[in-house]
C-alpha positions in Angstrom: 141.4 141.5 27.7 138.1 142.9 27.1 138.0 146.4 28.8 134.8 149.3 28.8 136.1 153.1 29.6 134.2 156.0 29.3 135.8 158.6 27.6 134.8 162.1 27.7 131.4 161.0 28.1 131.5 157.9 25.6 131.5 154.2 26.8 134.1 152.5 24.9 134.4 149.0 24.8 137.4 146.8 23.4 139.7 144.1 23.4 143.1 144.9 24.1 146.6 143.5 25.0 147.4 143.7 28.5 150.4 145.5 27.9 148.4 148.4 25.9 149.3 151.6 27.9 146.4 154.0 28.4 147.7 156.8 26.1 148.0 154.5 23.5 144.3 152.9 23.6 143.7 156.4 23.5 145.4 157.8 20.4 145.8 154.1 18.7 142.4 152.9 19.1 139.8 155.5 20.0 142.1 158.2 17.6 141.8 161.1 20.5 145.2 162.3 19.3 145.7 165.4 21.5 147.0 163.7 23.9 150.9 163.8 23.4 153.3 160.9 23.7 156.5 163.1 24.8 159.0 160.6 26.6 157.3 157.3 27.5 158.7 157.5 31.3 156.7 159.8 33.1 158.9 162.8 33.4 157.2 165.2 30.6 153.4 165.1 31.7 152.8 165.6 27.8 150.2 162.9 28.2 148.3 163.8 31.3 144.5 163.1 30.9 141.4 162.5 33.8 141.0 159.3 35.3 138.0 159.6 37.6 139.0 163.4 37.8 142.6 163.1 39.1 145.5 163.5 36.8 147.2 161.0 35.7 150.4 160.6 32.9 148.6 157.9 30.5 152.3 156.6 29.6 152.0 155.3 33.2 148.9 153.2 33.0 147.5 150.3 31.2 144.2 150.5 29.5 143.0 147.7 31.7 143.4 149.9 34.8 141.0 152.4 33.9 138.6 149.7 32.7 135.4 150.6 34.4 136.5 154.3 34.7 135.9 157.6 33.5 138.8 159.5 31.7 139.0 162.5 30.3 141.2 164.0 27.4 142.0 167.4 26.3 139.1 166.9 23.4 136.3 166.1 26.0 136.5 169.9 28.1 135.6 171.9 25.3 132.0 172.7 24.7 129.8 170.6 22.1 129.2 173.9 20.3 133.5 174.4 20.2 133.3 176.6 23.4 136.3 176.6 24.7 137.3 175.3 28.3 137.7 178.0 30.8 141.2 176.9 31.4 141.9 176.4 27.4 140.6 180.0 27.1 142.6 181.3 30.0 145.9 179.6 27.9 144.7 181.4 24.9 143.9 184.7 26.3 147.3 184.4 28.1 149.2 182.8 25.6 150.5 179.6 27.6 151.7 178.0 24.8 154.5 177.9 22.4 155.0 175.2 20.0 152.0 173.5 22.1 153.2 169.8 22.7 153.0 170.4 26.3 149.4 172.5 25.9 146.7 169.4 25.9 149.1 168.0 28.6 149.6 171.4 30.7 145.8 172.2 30.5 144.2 168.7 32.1 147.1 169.3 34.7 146.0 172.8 35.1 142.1 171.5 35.3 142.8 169.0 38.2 145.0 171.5 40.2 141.8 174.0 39.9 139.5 171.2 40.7 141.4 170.5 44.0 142.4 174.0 44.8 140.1 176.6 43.4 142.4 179.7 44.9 145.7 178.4 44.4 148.9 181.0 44.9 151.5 181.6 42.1 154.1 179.0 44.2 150.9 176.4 44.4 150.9 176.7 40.9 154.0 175.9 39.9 154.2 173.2 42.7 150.9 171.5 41.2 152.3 171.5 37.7 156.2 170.5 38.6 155.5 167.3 36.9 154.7 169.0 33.6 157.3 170.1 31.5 157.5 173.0 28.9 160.6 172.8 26.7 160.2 176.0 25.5 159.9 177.6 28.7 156.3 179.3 28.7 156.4 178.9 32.3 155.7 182.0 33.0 152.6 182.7 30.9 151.3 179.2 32.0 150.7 180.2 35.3 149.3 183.4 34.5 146.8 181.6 33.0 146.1 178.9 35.5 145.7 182.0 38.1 143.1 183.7 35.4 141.4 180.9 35.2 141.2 180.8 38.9 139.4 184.2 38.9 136.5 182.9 36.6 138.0 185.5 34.5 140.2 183.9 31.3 140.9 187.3 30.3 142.6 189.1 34.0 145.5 189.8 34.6 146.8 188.5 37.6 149.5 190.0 39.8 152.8 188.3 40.2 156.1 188.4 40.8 158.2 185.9 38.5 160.5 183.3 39.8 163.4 182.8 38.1 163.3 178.9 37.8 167.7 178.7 37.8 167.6 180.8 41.2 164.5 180.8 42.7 164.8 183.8 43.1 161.9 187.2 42.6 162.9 189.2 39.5 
């Protein structure tokens, strides 16, 4: 099938099997390799890009479904001039990252929660990004930095009180 998707500002068109999944027309064909193939079932979020500014897990669509739409991948938010995102600086600032196969996926997550809830609380936070996981348990730093980036301010320090993820409970 013959498919055109605009990707991070480029119109791409190609030819591609039916069966092509979108994260792989993405890293196979267009070679946008930050975004992550983590478990091929939609339980990490390690390949979550924009598609018409809603996130999406790419392992979960085909190429052909975004054909006509915009998607955007962790290499499209910086600035032309290397400028980092807001949200990617608020990640570095704060370091939500450990080994950073989660990052690319964590940070479009991040960018749609903030696009559809400016001000969100700590518990909105980790609601909004329950379908992204961290196997090295940066949770915590993760969400500081989704709430910095919140503030306009990559840098702040926002005030929390940790959850503990086992309990639920308020340490």
């Amino acid at each position: 099938m013959n498919i055109t998707i605009t990707v991070n500002g480029s119109e791409h068109t190609a030819e591609v099997e039916p069966r092509t999944l979108l994260v792989q027309f993405l890293r196979d064909q267009l070679r946008l390799t930050g975004t992550n193939v983590g478990c091929d079932t939609s339980s990490c979020g390690a390949c979550t890009v924009l598609v018409d500014g809603a996130s999406v897990k790419s392992c979960t669509m085909f190429a052909t479904q975004a054909d006509g739409l915009f998607v955007e991948t962790i290499e499209g938010i910086a600035d032309d001039d290397g400028t980092l995102h807001l949200i990617q600086e608020a990640f570095r600032q704060h370091h939500g990252l450990q080994c950073g196969y989660c990052t690319p996926g964590m940070v479009m997550a991040s960018l749609s929660l903030l696009n559809e809830n400016p001000d969100p609380s700590e518990r909105e936070v980790r609601t909004g990004l329950e379908g992204n996981l961290c196997r090295c348990t940066g949770y915590h730093n993760i969400v500081k930095a989704v709430l910095a980036a919140a503030t306009g301010d990559p840098a702040s320090e926002p005030s929390f009180t940790p959850v503990d993820l086992t309990t639920g409970a308020r340490s």
